[in-house]
N, C-alpha and C positions, 0 to 999 in steps of 0.2 A: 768573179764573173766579169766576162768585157763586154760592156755596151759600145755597140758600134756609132760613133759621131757622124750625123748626114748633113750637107749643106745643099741647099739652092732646091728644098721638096716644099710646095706651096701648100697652104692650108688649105684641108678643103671641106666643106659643108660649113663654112662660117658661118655662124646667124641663125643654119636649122633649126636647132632647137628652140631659140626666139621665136620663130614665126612658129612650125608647131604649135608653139604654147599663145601665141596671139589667135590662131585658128582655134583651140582649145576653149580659148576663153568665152568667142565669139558665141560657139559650140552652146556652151554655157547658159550664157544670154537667152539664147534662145528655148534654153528646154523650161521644161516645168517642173515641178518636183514631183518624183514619180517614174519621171520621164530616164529613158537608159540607151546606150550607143553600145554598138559590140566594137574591139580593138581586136584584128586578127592579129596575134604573135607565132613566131616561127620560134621563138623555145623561151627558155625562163629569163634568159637574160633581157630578150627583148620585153617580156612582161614586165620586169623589174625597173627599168629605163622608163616604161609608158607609165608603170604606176610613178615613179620618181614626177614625170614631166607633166601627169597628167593633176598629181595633189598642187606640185607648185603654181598651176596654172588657174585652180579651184578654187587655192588661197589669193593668187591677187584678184580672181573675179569676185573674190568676196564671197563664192559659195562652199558648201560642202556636198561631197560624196564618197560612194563607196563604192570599191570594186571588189568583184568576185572572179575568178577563173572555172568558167563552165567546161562541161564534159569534153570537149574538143581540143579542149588546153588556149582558145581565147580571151579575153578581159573582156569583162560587162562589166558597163561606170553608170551608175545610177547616180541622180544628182537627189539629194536629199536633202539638202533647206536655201 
């Protein structure tokens, strides 16, 4: 297989998922236990990514949850302790 080598293409979305996960946390914060947010995803990958960004985000706010994918194929994040 040849991988083609590119020079001079800038990164881009630096830091998204940083912030993301800061907005996450914040998110967080403020719910209650009990309390749940919907995540619309456009297919599994992006479900897969959100749950990825959403547990690491969960663990450093110190709390936990769980998500489910409802009949529409979105993520609901309930915060449970």
């Amino acid at each position: 297989m040849k991988i083609k080598i590119e020079k001079g293409i800038p990164i881009s979305g630096q830091g998204s998922l940083k912030s993301k996960s800061s907005v996450y946390r914040k998110v967080f914060a403020e719910m209650e236990v009990g309390d749940s947010f919907l995540i619309k995803a456009a297919n599994s990958v992006d479900k897969l990514k959100a749950r990825s960004l959403l547990t690491r985000a969960a663990l450093n706010a110190g709390v936990k949850i769980t998500t489910r994918t409802d009949e529409d194929g979105n993520l609901r994040v309930w915060k449970t302790d």
